[in-house]
Backbone bond lengths (Angstrom), bond angles and torsions (degrees), N, CA, C in turn:
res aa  C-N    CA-C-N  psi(-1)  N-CA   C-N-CA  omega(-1)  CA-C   N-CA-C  phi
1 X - - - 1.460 - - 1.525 109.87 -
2 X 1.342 102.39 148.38 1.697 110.11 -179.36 1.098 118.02 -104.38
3 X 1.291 123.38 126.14 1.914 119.18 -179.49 1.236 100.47 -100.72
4 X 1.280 126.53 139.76 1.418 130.17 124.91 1.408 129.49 -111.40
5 X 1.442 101.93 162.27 1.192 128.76 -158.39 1.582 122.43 -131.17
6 X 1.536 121.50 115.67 1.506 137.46 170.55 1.662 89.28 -77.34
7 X 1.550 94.32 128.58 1.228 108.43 169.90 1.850 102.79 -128.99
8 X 0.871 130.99 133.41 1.686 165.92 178.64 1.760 115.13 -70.06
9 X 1.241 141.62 12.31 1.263 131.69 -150.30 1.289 109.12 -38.66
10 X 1.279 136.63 -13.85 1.638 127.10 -147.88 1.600 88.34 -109.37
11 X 1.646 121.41 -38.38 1.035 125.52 -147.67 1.167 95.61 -110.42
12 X 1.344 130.59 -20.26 1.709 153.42 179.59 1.956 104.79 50.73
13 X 1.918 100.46 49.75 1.339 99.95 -179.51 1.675 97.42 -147.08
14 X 1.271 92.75 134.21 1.834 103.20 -165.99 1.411 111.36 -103.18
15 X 1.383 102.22 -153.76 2.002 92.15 179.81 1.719 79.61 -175.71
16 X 0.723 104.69 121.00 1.926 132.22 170.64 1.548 103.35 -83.49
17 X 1.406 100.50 95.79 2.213 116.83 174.46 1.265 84.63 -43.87
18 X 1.554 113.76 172.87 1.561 145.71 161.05 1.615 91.44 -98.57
19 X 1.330 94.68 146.53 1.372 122.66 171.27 1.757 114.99 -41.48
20 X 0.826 122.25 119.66 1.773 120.79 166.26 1.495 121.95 -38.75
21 X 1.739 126.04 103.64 0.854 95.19 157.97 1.251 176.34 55.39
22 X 1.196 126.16 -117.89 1.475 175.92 64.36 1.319 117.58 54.59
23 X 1.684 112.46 61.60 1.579 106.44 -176.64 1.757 121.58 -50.90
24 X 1.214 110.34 169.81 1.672 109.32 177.18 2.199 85.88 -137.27
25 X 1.903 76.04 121.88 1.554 86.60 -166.58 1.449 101.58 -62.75
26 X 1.310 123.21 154.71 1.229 153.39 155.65 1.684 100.16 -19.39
27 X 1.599 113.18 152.57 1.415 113.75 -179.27 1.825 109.15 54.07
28 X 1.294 123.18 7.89 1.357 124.40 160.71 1.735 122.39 -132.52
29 X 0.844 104.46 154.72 1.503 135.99 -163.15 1.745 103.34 -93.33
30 X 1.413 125.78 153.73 1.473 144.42 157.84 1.318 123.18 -109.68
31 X 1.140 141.98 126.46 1.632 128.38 146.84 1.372 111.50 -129.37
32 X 1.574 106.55 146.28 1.428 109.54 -171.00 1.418 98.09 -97.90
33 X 1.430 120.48 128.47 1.316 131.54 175.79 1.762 122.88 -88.18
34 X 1.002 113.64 -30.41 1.363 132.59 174.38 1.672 116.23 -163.77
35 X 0.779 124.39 167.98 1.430 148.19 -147.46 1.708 118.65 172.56
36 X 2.035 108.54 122.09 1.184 110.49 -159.51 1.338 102.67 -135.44
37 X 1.746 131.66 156.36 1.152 112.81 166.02 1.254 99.85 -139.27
38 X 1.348 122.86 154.92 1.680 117.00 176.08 2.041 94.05 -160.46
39 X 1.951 92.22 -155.91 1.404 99.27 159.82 0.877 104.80 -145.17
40 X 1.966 125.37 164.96 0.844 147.20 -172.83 1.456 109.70 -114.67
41 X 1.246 102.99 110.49 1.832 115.35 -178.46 1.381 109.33 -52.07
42 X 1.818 97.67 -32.28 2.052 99.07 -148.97 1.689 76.31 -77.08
43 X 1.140 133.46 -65.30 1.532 131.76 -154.95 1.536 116.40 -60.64
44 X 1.605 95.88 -23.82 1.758 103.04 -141.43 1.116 148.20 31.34
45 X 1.253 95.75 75.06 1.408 134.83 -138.39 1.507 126.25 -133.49
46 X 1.269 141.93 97.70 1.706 120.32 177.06 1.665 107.74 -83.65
47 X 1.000 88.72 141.51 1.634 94.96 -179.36 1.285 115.98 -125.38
48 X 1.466 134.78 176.14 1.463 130.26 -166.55 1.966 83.92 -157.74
49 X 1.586 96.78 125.01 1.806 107.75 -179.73 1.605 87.47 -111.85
50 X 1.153 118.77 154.65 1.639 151.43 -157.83 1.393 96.38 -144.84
51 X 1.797 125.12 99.44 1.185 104.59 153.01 1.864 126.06 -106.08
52 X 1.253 114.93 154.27 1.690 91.47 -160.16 1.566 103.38 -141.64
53 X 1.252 121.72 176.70 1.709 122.23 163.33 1.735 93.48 -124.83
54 X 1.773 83.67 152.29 1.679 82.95 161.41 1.866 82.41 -116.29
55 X 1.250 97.49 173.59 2.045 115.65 175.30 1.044 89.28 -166.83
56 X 1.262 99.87 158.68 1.317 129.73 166.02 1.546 128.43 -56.35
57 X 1.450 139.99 123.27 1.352 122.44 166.91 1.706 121.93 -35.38
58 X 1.517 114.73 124.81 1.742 114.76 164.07 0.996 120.91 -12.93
59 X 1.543 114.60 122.18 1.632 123.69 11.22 1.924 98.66 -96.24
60 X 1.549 93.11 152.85 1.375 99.50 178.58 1.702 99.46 -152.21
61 X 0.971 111.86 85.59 1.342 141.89 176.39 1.329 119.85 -38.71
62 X 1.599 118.36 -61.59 1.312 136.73 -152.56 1.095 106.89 -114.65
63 X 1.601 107.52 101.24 1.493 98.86 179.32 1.728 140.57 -62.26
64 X 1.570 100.68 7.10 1.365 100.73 -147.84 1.775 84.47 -116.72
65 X 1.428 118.59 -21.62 1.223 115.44 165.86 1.414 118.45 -45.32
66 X 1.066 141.96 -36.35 1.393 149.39 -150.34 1.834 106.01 -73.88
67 X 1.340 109.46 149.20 1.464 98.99 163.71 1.388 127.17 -104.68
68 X 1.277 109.20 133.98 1.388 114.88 169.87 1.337 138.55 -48.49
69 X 1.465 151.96 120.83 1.413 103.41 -171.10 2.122 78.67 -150.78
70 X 1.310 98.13 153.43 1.658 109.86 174.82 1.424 116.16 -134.32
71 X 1.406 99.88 131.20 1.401 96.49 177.51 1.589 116.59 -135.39
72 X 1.141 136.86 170.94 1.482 158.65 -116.03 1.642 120.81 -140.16
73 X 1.128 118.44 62.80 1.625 101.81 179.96 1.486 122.39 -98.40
74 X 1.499 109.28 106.70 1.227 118.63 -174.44 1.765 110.95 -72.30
75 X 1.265 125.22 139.01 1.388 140.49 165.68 1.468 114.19 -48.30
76 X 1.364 96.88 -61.00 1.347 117.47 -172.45 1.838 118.48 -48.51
77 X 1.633 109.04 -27.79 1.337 89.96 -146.85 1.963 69.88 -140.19
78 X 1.472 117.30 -6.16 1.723 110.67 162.82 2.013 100.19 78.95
79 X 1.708 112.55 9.02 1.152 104.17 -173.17 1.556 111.47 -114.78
80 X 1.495 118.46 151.66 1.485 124.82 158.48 1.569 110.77 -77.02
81 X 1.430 118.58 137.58 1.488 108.92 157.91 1.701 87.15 -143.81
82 X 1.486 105.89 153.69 1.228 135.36 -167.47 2.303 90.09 -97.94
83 X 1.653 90.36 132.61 1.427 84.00 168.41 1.531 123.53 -114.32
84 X 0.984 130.50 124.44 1.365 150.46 166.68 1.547 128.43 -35.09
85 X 1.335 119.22 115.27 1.170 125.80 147.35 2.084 91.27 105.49
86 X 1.183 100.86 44.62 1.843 126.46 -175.57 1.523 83.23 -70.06
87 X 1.555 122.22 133.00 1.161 144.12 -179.70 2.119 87.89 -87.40
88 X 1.393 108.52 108.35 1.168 124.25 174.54 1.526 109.74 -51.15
89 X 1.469 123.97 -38.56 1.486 131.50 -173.63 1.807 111.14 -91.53
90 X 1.258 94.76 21.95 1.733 101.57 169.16 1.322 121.36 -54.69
91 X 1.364 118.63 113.08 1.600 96.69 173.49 1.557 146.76 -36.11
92 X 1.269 105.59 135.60 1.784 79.17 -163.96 1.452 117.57 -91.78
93 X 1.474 140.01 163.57 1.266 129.48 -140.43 1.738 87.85 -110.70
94 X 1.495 90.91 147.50 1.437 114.49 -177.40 1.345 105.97 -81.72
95 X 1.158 125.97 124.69 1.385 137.91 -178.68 1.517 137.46 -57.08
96 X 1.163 129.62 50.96 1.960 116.83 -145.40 1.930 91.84 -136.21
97 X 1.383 110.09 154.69 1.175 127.06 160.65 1.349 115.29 -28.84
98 X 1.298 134.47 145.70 1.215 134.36 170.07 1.415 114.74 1.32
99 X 1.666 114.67 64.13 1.417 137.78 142.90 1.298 125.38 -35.28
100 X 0.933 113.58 -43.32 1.864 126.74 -161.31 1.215 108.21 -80.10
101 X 1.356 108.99 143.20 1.780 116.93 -178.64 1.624 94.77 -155.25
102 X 1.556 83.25 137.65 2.122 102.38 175.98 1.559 94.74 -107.60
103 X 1.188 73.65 138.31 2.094 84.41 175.52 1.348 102.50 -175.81
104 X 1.350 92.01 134.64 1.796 109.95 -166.39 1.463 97.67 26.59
105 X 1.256 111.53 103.34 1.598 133.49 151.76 1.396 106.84 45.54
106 X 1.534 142.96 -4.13 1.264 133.56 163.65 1.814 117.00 -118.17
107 X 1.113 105.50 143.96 1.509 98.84 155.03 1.301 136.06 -104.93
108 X 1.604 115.89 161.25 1.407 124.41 -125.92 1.861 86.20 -141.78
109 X 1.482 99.51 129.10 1.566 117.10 -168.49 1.867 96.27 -129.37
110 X 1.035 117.98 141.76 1.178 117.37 166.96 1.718 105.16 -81.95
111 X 1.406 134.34 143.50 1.727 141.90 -150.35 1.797 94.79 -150.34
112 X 1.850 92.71 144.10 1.160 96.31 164.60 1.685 106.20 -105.60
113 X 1.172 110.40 147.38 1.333 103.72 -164.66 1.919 91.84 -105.64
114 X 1.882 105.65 -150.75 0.982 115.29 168.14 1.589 116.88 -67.24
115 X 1.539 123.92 173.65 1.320 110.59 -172.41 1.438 132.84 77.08
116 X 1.430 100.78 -23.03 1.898 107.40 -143.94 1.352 110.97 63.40
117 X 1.163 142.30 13.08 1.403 134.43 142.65 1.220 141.72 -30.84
118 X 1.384 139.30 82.46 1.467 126.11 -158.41 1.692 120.70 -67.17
119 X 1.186 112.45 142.79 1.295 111.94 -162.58 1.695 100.59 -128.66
120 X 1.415 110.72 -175.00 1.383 118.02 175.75 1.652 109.98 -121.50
121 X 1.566 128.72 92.76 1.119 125.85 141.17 1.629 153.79 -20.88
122 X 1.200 120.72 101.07 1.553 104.34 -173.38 1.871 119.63 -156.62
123 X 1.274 88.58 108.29 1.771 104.20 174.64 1.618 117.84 -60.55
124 X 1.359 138.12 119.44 0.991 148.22 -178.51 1.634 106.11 -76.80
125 X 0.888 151.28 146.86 1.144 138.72 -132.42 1.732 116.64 -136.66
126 X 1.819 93.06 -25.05 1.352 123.00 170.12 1.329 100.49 -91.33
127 X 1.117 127.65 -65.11 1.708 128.92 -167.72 1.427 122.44 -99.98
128 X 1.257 105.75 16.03 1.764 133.75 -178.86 1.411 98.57 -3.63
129 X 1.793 94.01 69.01 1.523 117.99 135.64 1.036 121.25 -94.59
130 X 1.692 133.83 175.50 0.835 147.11 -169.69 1.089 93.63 -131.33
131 X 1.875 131.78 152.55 1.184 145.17 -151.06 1.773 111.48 169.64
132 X 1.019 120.61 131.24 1.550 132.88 -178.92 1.457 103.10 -107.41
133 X 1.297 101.72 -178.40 1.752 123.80 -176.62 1.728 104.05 -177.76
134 X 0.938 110.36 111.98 1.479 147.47 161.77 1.509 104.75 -34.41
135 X 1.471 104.76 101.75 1.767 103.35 171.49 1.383 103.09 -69.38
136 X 1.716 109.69 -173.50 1.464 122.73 159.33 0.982 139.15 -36.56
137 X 1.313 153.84 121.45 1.761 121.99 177.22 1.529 116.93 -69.15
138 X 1.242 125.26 -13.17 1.188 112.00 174.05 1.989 117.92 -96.41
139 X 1.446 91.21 18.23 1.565 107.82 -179.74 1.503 113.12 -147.60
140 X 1.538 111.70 40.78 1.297 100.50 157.47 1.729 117.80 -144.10
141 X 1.369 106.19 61.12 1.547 134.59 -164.28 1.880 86.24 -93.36
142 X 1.154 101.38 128.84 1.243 112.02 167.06 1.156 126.96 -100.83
143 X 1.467 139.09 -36.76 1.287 132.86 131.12 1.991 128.40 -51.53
144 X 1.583 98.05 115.20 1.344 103.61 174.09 1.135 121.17 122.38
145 X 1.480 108.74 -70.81 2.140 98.33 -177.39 1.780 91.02 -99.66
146 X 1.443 79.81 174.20 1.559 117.57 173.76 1.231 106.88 -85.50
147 X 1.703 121.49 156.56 1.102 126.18 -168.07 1.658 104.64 -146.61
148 X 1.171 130.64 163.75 1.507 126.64 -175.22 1.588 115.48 175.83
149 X 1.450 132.40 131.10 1.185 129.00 -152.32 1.526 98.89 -123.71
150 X 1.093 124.11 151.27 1.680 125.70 -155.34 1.718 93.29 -155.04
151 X 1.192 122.48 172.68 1.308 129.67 127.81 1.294 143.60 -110.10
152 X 1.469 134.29 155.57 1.357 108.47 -138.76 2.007 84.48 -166.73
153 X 1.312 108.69 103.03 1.802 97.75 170.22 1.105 94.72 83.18
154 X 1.924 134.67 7.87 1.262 97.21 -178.77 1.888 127.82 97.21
155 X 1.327 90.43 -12.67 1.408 120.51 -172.81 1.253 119.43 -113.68
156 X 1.615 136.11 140.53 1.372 113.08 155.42 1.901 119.56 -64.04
157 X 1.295 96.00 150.05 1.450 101.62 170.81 1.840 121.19 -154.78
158 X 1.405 102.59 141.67 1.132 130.51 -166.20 1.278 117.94 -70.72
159 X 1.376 152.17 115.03 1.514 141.51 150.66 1.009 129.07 -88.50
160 X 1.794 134.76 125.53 1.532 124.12 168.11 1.276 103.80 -120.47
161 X 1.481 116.88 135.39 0.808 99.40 179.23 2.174 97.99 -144.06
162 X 1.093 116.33 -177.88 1.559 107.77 167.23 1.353 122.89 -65.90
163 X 1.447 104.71 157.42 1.465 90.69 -178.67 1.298 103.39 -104.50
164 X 1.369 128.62 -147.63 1.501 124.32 -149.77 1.561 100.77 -105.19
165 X 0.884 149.76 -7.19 1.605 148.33 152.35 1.507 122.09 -16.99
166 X 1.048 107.06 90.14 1.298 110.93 -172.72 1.652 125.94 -25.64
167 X 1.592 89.33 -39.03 1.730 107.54 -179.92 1.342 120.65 -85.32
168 X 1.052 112.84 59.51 1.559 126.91 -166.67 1.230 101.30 -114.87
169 X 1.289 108.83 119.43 1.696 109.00 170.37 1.501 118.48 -104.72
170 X 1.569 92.02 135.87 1.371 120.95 -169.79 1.647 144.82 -61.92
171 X 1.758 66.31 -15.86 2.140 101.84 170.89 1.566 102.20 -82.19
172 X 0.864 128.92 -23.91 1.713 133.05 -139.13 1.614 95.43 -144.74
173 X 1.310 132.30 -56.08 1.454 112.66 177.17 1.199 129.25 -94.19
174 X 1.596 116.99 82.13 1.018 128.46 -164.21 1.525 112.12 -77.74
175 X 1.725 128.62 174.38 1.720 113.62 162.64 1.530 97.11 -93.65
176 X 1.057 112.93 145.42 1.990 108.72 161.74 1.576 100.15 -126.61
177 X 1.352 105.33 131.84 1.069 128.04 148.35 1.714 143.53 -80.93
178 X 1.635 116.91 106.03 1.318 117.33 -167.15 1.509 104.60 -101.41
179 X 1.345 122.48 153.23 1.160 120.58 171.26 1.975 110.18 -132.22
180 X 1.384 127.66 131.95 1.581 99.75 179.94 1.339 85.23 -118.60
181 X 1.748 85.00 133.62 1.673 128.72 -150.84 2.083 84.94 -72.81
182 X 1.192 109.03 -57.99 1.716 123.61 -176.57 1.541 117.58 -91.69
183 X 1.059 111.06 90.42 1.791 111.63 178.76 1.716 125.21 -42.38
184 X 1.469 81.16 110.46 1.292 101.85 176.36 1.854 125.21 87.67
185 X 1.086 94.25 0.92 2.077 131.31 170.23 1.438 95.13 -67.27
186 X 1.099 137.41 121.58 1.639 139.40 138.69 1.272 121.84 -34.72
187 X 1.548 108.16 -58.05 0.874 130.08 -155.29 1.694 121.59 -83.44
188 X 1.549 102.82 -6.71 1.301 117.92 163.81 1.510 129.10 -105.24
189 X 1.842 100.97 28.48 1.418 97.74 172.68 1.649 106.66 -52.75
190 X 1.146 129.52 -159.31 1.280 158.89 -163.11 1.532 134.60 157.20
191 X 1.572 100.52 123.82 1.656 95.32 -173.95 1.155 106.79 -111.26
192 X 1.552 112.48 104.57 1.460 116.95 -167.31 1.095 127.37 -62.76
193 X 1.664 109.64 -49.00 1.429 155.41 -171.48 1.559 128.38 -126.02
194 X 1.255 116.99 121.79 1.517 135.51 168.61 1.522 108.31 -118.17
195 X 1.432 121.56 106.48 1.552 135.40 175.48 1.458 108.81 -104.34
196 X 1.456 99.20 178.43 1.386 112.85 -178.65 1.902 106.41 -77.60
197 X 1.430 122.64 141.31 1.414 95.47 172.71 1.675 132.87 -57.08
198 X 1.169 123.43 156.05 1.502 134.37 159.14 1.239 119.58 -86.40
199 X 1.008 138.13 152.35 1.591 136.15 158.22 1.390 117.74 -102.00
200 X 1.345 110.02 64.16 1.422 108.11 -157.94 1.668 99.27 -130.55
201 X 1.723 112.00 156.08 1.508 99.90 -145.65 1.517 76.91 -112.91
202 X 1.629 146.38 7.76 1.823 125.04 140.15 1.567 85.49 -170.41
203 X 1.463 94.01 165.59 0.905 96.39 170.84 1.579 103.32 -114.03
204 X 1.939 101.39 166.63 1.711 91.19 -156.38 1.637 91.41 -108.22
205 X 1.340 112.42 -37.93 1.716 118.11 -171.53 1.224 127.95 -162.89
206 X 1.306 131.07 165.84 1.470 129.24 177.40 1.787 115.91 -117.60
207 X 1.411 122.83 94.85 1.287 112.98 -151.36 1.530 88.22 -95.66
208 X 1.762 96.99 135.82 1.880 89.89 158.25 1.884 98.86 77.99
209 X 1.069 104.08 18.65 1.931 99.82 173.35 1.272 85.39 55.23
210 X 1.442 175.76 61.29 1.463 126.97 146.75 1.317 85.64 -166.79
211 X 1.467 148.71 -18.26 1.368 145.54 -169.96 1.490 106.28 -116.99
212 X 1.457 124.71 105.57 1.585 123.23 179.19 1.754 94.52 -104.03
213 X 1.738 102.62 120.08 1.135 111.85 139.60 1.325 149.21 -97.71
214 X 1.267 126.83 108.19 1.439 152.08 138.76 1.550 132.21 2.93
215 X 1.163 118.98 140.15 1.826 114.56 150.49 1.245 106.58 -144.62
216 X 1.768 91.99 145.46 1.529 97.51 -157.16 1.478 102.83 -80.37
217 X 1.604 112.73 -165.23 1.400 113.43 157.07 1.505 109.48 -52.24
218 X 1.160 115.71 -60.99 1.535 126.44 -140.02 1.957 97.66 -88.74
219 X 1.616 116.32 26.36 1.243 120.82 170.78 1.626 123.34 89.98
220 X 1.452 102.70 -22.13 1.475 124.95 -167.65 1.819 108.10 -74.83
């Protein structure tokens, strides 16, 4: 069984969810792929989204066999409900340290799309749709760099940066920073910033527009 947990930093007092629901039949398996928390203006409401696969117990070969499934824990009412009619060909969510970003009323997962193309994921929070947005083309290579989503101005914004391979060169694997200037516009990516690389395994946030904090390899 999987717990989660509301944790409080300001107030340093949490609240332990109830269990999901939503058995996963016998001879099958769970993994949670992403996981989001925000609020919902229309309900007034905080909510917590669960995204997950069920598969089959070993061997399970094909990743695309698996089912998708998302579910819903409302504050208000202390319950899980599973939502219906999950588009099976959802992009699937890119895997990294504190990935997740709330901004304007949905949260935002970095996704592999078709192609292996990396894309931008994002649950609406009021109308708990699901909806993408099209990175850069020269920043959505799925083999090779690192990737990480922040906010920044008020804006969503993009990080690439190297990944941890020792043999990374320093001329050539630079971090770039994108920002899109118009929400939800393609066409207003922006590359604000080109730095020296980091060796850093995500980045978590940008406090105050001007200070990005980090975690290193080594946890720090």
């Amino acid at each position: 069984m999987i717990n989660t947990i509301l944790f409080n930093p300001a107030t340093r007092k949490y609240r332990l969810l109830p269990p999901c629901p939503s058995d996963v039949p016998q001879g099958f398996r769970c993994s949670i792929d992403g996981v989001g928390f925000g609020f919902d203006s229309i309900a007034n409401d905080y909510k917590v989204v669960r995204i997950s696969k069920v598969y089959n117990d070993p061997p399970y070969r094909d990743p695309y066999s698996r089912e998708q499934k998302v579910e819903v824990y409302d504050m208000s009412t202390d319950f899980w409900r599973e939502l219906e009619n999950i588009d099976q060909d959802m992009p699937r969510i890119y895997w990294a340290p504190c990935s997740m970003v709330f901004y304007k009323s949905a949260c935002y997962w970095l996704a592999i799309g078709s192609k292996d193309k990396m894309i931008i994921l994002y649950f609406d929070m009021g109308t708990e749709i699901f909806n993408t947005i099209n990175m850069p083309d020269t920043c959505n290579s799925y083999n090779g760099p690192h990737y990480g989503l922040v906010v920044l101005r008020d804006c969503i914004t993009m990080l690439r940066y190297p990944n941890s391979n020792p043999e990374y060169d320093p001329a050539q694997d630079l971090m770039q920073i994108w920002i899109m200037k118009e929400y939800g516009l393609y066409d207003s990516w922006m590359k604000i910033y080109t730095v020296r690389p980091l060796l850093i395994e995500s980045p978590l946030l940008i406090w105050k527009d001007y200070l990005m904090l980090c975690e290193s390899r080594e946890g720090s």
